[in-house]
SEZALO-298229 format. One line per field, with one value per residue: z, y, x of N, C-alpha, C in turn; residue number from 1. Coordinates in Angstrom, 3 decimals. Layout:
! residues N
n_c3	(Z/...)
n_c2	(Y/...)
n_c1	(X/...)
ca_c3	(Z/...)
ca_c2	(Y/...)
ca_c1	(X/...)
c_c3	(Z/...)
c_c2	(Y/...)
c_c1	(X/...)
k	(NUM/...)
***
This chain:
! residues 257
n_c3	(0.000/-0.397/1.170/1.254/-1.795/-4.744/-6.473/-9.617/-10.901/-13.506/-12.063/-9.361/-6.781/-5.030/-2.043/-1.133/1.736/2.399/3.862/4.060/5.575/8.646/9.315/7.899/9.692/11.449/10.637/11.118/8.811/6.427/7.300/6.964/3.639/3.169/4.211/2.169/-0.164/0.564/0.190/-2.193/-3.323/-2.207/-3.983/-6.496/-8.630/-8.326/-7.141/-5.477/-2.716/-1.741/0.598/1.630/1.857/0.912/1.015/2.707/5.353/6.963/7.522/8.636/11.465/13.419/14.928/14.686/16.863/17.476/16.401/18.096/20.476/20.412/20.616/22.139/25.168/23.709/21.422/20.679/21.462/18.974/17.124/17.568/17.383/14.139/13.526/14.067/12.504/10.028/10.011/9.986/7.754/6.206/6.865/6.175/3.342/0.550/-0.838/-0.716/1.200/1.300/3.314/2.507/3.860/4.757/7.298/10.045/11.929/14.077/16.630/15.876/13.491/13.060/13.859/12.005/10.127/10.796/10.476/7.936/5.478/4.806/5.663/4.959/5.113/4.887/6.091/7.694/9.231/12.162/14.733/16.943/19.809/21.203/23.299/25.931/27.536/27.167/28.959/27.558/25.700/22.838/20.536/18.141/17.302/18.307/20.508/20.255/17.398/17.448/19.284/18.206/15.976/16.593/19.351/22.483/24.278/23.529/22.310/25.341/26.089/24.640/24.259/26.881/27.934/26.009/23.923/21.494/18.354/15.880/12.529/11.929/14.270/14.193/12.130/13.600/15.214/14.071/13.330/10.854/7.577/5.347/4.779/3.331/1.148/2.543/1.492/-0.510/-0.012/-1.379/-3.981/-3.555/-2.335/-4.851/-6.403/-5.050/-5.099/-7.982/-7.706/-6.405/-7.551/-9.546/-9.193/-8.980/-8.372/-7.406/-5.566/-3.864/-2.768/-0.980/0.418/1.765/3.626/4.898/6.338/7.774/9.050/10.311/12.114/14.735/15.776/17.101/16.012/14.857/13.889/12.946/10.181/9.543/8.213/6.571/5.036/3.728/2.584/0.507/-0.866/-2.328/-4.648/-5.629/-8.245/-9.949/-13.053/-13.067/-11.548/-13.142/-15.516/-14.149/-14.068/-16.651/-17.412/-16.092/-17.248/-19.711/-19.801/-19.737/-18.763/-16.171/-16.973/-15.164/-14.348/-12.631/-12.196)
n_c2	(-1.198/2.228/4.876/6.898/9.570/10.137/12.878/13.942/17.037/18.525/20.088/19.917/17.913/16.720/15.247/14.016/13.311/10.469/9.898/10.119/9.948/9.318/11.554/12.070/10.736/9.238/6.473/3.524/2.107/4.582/5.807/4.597/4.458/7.314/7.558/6.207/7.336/9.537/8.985/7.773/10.613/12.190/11.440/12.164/14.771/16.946/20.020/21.685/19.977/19.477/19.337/18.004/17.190/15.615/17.563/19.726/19.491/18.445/19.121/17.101/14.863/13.752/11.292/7.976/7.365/5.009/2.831/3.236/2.384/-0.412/-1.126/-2.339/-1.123/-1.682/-1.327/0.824/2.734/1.967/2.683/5.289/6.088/6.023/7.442/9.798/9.441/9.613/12.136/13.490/12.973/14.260/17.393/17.324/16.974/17.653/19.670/22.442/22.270/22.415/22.884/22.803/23.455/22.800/22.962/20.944/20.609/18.718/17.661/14.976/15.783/18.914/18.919/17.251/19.518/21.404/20.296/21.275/23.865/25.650/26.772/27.456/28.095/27.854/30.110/28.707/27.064/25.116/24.783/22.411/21.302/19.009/16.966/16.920/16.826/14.320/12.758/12.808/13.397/15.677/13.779/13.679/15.975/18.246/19.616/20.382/21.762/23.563/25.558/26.604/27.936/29.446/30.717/29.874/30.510/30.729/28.061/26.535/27.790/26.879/24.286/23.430/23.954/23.039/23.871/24.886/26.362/29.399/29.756/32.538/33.119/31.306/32.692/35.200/34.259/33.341/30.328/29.643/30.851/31.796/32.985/32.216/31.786/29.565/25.863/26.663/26.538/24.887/25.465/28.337/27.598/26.366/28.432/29.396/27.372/27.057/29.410/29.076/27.038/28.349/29.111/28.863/25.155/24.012/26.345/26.626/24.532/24.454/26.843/26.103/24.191/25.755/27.504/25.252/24.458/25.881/27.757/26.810/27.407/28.888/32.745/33.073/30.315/29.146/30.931/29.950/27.373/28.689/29.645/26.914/26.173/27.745/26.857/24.991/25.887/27.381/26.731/25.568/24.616/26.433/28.459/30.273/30.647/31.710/33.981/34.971/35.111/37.491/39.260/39.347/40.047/38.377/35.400/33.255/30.137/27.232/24.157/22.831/21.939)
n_c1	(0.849/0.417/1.451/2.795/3.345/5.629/6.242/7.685/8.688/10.374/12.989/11.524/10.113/7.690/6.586/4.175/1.922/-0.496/-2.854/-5.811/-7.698/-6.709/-6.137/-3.377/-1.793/1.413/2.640/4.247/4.886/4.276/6.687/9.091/8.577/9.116/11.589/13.082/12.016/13.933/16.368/16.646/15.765/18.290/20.520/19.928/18.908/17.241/16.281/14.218/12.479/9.091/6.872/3.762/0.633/-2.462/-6.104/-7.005/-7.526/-5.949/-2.669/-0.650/-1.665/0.325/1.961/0.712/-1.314/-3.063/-1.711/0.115/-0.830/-0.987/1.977/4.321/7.065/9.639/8.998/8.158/10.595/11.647/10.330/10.494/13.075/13.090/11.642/12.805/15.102/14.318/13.441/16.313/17.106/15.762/15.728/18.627/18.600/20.308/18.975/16.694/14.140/10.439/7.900/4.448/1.483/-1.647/-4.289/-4.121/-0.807/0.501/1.929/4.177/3.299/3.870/6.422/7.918/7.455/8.831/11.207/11.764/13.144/11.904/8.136/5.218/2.008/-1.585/-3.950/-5.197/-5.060/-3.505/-1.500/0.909/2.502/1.634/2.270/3.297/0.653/-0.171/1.609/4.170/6.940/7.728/9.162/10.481/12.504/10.965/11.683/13.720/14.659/12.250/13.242/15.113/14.190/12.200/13.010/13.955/12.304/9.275/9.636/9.752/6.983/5.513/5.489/5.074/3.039/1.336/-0.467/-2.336/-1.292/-2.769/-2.494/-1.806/-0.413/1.731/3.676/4.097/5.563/7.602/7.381/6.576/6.949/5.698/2.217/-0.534/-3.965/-6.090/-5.963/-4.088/-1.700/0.218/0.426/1.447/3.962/4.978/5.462/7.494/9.242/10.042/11.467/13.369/14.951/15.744/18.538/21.490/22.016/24.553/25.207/23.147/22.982/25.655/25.219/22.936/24.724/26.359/24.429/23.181/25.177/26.054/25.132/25.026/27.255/30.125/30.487/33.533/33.970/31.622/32.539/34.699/33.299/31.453/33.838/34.762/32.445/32.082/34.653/33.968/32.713/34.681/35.857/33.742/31.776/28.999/29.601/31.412/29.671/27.661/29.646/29.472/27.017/26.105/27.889/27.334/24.501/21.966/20.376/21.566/22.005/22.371/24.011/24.431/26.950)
ca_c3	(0.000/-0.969/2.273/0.443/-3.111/-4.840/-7.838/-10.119/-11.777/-13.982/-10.540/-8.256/-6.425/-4.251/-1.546/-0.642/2.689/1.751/5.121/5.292/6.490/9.618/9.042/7.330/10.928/10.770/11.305/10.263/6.761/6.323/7.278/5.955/2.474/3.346/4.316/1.170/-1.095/0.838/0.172/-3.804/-3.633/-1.922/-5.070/-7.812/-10.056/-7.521/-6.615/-4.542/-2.508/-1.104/1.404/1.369/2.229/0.666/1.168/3.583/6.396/7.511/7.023/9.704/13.028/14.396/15.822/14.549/18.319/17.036/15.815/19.122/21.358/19.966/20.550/23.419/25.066/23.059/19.586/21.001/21.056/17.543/16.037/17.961/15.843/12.893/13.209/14.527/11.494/8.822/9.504/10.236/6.599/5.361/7.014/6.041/2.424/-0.330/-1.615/0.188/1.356/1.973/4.032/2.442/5.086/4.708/8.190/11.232/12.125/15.780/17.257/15.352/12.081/13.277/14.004/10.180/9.405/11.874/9.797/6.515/5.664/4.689/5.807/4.006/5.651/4.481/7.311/8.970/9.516/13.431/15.293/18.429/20.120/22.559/24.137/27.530/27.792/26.968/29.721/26.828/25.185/21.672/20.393/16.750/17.412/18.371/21.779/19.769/16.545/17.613/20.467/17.384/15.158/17.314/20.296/23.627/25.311/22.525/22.688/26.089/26.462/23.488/24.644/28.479/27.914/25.027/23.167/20.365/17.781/14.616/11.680/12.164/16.223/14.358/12.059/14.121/16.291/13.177/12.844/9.508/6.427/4.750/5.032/2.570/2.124/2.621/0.082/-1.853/0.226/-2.604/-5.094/-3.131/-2.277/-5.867/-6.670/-4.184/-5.511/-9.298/-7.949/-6.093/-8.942/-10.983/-8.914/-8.927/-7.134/-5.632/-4.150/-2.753/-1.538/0.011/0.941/3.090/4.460/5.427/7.240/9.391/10.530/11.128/13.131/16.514/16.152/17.572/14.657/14.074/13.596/11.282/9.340/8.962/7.468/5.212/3.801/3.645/1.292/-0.700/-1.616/-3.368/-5.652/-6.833/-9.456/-10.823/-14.217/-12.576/-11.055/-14.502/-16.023/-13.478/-14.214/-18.372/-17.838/-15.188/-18.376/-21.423/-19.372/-19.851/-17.628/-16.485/-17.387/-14.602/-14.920/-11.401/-12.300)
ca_c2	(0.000/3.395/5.982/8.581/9.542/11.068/13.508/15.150/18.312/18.830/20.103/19.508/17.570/17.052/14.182/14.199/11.947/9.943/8.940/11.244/8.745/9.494/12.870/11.653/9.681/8.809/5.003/3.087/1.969/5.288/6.561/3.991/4.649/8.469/7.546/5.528/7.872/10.430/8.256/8.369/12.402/12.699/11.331/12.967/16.139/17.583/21.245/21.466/19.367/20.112/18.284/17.873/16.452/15.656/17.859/21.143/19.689/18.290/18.491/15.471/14.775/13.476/9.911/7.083/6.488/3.844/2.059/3.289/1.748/-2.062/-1.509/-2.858/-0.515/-1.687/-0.920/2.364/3.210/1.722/3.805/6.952/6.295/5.648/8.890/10.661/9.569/10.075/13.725/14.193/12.907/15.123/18.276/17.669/17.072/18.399/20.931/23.948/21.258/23.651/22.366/23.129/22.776/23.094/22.455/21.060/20.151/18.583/16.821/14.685/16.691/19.835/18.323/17.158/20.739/21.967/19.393/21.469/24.923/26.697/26.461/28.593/27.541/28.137/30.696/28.315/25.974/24.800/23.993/22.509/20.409/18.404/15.889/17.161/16.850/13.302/12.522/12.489/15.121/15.749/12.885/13.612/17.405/19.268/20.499/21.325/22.414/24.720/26.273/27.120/28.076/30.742/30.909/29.332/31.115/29.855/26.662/26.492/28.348/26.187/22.779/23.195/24.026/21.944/24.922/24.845/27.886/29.612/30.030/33.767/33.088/30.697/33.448/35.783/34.058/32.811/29.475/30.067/31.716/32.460/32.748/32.148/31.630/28.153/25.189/27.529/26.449/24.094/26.600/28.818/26.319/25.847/29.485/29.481/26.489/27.752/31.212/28.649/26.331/29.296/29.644/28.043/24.596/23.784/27.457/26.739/23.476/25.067/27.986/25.531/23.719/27.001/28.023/25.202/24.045/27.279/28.244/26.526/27.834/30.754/33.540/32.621/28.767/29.686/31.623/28.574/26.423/29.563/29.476/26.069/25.494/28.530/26.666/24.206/26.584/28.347/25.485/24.998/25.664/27.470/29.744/30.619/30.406/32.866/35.213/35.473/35.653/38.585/39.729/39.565/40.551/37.234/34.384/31.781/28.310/26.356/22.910/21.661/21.324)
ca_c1	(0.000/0.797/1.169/2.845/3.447/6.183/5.728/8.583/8.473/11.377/13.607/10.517/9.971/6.675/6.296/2.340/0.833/-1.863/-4.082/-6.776/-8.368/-6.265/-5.425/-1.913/-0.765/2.720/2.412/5.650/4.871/4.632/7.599/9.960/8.152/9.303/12.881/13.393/12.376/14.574/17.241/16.369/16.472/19.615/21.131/19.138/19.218/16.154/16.552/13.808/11.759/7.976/6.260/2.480/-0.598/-4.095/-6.844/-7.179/-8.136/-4.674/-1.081/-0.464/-1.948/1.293/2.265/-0.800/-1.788/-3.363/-0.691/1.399/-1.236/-0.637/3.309/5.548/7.835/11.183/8.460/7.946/11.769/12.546/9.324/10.999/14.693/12.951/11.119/14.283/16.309/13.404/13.568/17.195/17.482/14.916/16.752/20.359/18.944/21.552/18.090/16.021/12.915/9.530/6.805/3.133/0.949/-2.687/-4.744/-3.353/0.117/0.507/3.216/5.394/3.068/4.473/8.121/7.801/7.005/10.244/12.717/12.247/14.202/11.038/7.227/4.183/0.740/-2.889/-4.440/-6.500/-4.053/-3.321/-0.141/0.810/3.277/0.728/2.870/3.002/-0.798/0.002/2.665/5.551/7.896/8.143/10.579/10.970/13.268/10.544/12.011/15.752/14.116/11.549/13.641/16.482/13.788/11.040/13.703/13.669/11.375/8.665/9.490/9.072/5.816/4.004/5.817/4.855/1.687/0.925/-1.185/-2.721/-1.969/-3.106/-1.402/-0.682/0.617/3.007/4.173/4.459/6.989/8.806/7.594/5.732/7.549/4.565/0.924/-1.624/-5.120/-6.416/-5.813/-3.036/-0.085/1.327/0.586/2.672/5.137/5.686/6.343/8.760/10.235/10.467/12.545/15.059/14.978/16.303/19.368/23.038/21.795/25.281/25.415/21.681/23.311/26.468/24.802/22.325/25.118/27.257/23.568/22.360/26.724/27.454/23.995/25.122/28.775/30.544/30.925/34.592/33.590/30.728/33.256/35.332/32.134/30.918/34.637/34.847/31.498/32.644/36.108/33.905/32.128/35.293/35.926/32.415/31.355/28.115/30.308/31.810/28.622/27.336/29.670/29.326/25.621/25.820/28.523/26.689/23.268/21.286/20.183/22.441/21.873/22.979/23.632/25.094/28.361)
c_c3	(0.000/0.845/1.883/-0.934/-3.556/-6.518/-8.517/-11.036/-12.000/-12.278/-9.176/-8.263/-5.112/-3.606/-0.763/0.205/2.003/2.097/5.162/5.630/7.984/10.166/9.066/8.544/10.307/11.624/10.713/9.117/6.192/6.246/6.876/4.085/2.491/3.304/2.838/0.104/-0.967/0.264/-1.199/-4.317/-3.445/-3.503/-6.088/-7.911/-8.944/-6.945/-5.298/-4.008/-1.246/-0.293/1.867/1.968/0.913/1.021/1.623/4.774/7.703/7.499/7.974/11.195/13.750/14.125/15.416/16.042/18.043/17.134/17.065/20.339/21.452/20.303/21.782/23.447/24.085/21.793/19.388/20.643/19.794/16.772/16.237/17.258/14.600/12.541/13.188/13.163/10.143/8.950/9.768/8.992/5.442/5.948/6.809/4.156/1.748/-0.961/-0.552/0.012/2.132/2.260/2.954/3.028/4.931/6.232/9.410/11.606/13.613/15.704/16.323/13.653/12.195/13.640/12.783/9.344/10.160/10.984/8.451/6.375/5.654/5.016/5.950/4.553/5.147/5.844/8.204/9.831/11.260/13.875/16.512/18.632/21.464/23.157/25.038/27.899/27.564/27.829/29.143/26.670/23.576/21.427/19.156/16.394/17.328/19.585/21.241/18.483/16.562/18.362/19.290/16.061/15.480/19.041/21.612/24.734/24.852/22.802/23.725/27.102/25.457/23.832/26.441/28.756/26.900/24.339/21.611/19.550/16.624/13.949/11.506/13.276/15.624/13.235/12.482/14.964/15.765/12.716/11.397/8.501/5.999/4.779/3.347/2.614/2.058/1.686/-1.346/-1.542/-0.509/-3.019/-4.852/-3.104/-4.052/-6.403/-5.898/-4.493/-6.577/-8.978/-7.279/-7.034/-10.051/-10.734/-9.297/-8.022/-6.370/-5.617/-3.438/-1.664/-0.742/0.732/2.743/3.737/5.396/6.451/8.618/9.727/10.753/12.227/14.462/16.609/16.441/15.652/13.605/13.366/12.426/10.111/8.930/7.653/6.140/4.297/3.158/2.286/0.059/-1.543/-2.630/-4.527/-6.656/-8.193/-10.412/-12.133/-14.242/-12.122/-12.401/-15.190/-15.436/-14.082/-15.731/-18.325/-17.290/-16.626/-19.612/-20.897/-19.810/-18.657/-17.692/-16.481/-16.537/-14.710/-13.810/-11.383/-11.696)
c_c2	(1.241/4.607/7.129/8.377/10.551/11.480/14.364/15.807/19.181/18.742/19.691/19.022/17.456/15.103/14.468/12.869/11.968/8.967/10.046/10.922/9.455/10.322/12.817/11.641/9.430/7.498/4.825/2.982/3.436/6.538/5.557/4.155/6.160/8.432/6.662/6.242/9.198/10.131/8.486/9.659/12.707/12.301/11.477/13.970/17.133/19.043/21.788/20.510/19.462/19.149/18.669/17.148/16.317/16.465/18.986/20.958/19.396/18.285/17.578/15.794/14.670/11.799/8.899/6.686/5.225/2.958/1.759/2.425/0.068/-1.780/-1.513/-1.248/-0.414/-1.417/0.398/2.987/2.809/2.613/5.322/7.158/6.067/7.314/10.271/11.137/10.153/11.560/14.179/14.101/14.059/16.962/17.935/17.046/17.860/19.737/21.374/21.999/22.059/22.784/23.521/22.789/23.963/22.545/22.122/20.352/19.525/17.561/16.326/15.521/18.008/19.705/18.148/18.824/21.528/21.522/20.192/22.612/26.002/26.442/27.461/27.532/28.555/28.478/30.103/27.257/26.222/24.473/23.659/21.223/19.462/17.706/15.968/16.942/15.227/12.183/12.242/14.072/14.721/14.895/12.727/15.314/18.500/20.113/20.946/22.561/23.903/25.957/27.272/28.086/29.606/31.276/29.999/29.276/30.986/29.072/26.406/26.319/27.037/24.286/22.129/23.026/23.238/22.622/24.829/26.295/28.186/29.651/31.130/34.070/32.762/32.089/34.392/35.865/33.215/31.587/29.221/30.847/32.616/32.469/32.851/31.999/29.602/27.228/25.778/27.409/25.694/24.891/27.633/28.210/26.273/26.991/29.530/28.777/26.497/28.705/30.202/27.794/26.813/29.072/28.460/26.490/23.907/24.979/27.430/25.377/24.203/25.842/27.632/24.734/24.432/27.278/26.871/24.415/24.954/27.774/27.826/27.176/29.170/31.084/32.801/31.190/28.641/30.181/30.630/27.841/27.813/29.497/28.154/25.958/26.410/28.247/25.836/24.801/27.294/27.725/25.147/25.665/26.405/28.816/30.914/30.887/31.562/34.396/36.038/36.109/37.086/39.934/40.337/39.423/39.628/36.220/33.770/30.679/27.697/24.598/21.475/21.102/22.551)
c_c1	(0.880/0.740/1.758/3.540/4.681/6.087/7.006/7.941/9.091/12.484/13.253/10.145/9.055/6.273/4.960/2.131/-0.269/-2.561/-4.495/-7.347/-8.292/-5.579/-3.825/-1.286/0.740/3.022/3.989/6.037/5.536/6.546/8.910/9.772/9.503/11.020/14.119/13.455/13.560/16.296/18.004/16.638/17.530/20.611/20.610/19.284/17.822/17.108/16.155/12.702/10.509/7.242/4.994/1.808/-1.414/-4.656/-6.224/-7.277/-6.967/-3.354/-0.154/-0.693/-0.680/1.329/0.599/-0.562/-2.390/-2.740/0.053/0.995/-1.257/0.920/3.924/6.445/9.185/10.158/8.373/9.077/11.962/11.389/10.003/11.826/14.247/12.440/12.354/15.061/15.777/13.757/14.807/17.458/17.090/15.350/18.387/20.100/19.541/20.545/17.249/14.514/11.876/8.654/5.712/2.026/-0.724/-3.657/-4.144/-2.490/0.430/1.488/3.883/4.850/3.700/6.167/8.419/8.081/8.637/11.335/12.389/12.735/12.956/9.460/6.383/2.724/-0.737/-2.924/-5.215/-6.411/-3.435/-1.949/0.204/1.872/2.719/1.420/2.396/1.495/-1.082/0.454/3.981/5.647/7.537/9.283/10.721/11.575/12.318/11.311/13.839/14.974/13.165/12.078/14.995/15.577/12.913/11.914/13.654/12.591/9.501/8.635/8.801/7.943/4.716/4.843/5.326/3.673/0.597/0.023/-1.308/-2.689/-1.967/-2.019/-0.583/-0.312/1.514/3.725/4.598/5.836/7.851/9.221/7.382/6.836/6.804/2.968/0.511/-2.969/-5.324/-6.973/-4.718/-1.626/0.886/1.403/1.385/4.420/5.638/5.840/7.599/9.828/10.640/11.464/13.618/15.578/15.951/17.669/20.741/22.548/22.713/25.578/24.312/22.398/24.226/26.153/23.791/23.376/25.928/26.069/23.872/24.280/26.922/26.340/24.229/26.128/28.653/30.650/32.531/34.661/32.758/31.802/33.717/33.787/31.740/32.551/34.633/33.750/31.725/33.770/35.298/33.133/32.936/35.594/35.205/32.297/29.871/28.730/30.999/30.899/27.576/27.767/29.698/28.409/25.498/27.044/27.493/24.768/22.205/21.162/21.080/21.579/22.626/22.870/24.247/26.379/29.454)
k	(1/2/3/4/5/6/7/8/9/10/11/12/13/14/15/16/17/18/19/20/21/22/23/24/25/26/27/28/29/30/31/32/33/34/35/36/37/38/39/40/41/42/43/44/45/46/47/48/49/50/51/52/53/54/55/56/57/58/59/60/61/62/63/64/65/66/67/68/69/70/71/72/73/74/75/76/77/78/79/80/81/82/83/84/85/86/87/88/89/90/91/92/93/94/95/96/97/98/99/100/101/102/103/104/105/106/107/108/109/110/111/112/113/114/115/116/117/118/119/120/121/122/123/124/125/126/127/128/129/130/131/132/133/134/135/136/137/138/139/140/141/142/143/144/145/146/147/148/149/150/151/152/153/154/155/156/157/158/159/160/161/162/163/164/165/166/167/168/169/170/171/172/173/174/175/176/177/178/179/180/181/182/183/184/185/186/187/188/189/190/191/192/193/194/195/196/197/198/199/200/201/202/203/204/205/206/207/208/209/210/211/212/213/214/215/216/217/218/219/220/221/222/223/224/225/226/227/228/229/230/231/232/233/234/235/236/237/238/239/240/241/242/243/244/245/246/247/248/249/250/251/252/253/254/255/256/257)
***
């Protein structure tokens, strides 16, 4: 059976859940499907890659309780590293990966939405990190992710309390990129993903790996990592290719090399 789908388009790339059944749960199937095809992108020609739902009404509940309530403690921990690794894969991919998130994101759906670089939500769209109201924590990097993402003091407040909030609370405090209206967050999403599409895509890669290694480091450490991904660009024939077009006042044609 099919739990999620993946769609190219030319550079883009769009991985869509597909339980709305169960407002796109993240049972296991699922997320081994997810980590497989992640697997597939990391070594492909993909620029960028968008992550989706079905419908309006959800962009993933979280954790299939369902599923979690049939499993032994030691099933519990191996569903937690599976989830762990699924999205560490899906943040340290080699392309900009935007969440389109229509409806409501909660716990490990909103952790999903945390692991990508960019996330544009339809206005009517929900978020929340419930655990605690549960007697657990967030165990797929919501309590690192969010705290690096809206600050500490954020985190915190919406992890302690287990709060449920709109789509323009989460922009506000910087979880959100972009707002839209509701049912248009692909369609966004995929403008967004055409203008990075355009660009050099190993300086979008270097550029994202100079961001998130250098984001924990001191300044001087960062500095290191931003030179570092810049040594591998001086060589490229994008880089060359860059600078004719910016020459002879035309587009470049990049071609990843």
């Amino acid at each position: 059976m099919t739990w999620i789908t993946k769609e190219d388009l030319g550079y883009i790339t769009i991985l869509r859940l597909q339980r709305p059944e169960v407002y796109h749960a993240l049972n296991r199937p699922l997320l081994c499907q997810m980590s497989t095809f992640l697997d597939e992108l990391q070594e492909s020609k993909t620029r960028v890659v968008i992550i989706t739902s079905t419908g309006d009404a959800a962009f993933c509940a979280g954790a299939d309780l369902k599923e979690r309530q049939t499993m032994s403690e030691q099933e519990v921990r191996e569903y937690l590293t599976l989830i762990r690794h699924t999205f560490l894969k899906l943040e340290s991919m080699h392309c900009p990966v935007i969440a389109a998130i229509d409806g409501v994101a909660l716990g490990g759906g909103m952790e999903l939405a945390l692991a990508c670089d960019i996330r544009i939500a339809g206005e009517a769209s929900t978020f929340a990190l419930p655990e605690t109201s549960l007697g657990i924590i967030p165990g797929a990097g919501g309590t690192q992710r969010l705290s690096r993402i809206a600050g500490i003091t954020i985190a915190k407040l919406l992890i302690y309390t287990a709060r449920r909030i709109s789509a323009m609370e989460a922009k506000q405090v910087g979880i959100i990129s972009k707002l839209t209206q509701t049912g248009h967050a692909l369609r966004e999403a995929m403008l967004m993903a055409e203008e990075i599409a355009e660009n050099g895509p190993l300086a979008v890669k270097y550029a994202k790996l100079a961001i998130q290694e250098g984001y924990p480091l001191g300044l001087e450490l960062a500095m290191e990592k931003e030179a570092y991904a810049y040594e591998h660009l001086i060589t490229t024939k994008d880089r060359t290719e860059g600078l004719h077009a910016f020459r002879e006042k035309r587009k470049p044609q990049f071609g990843g090399e």
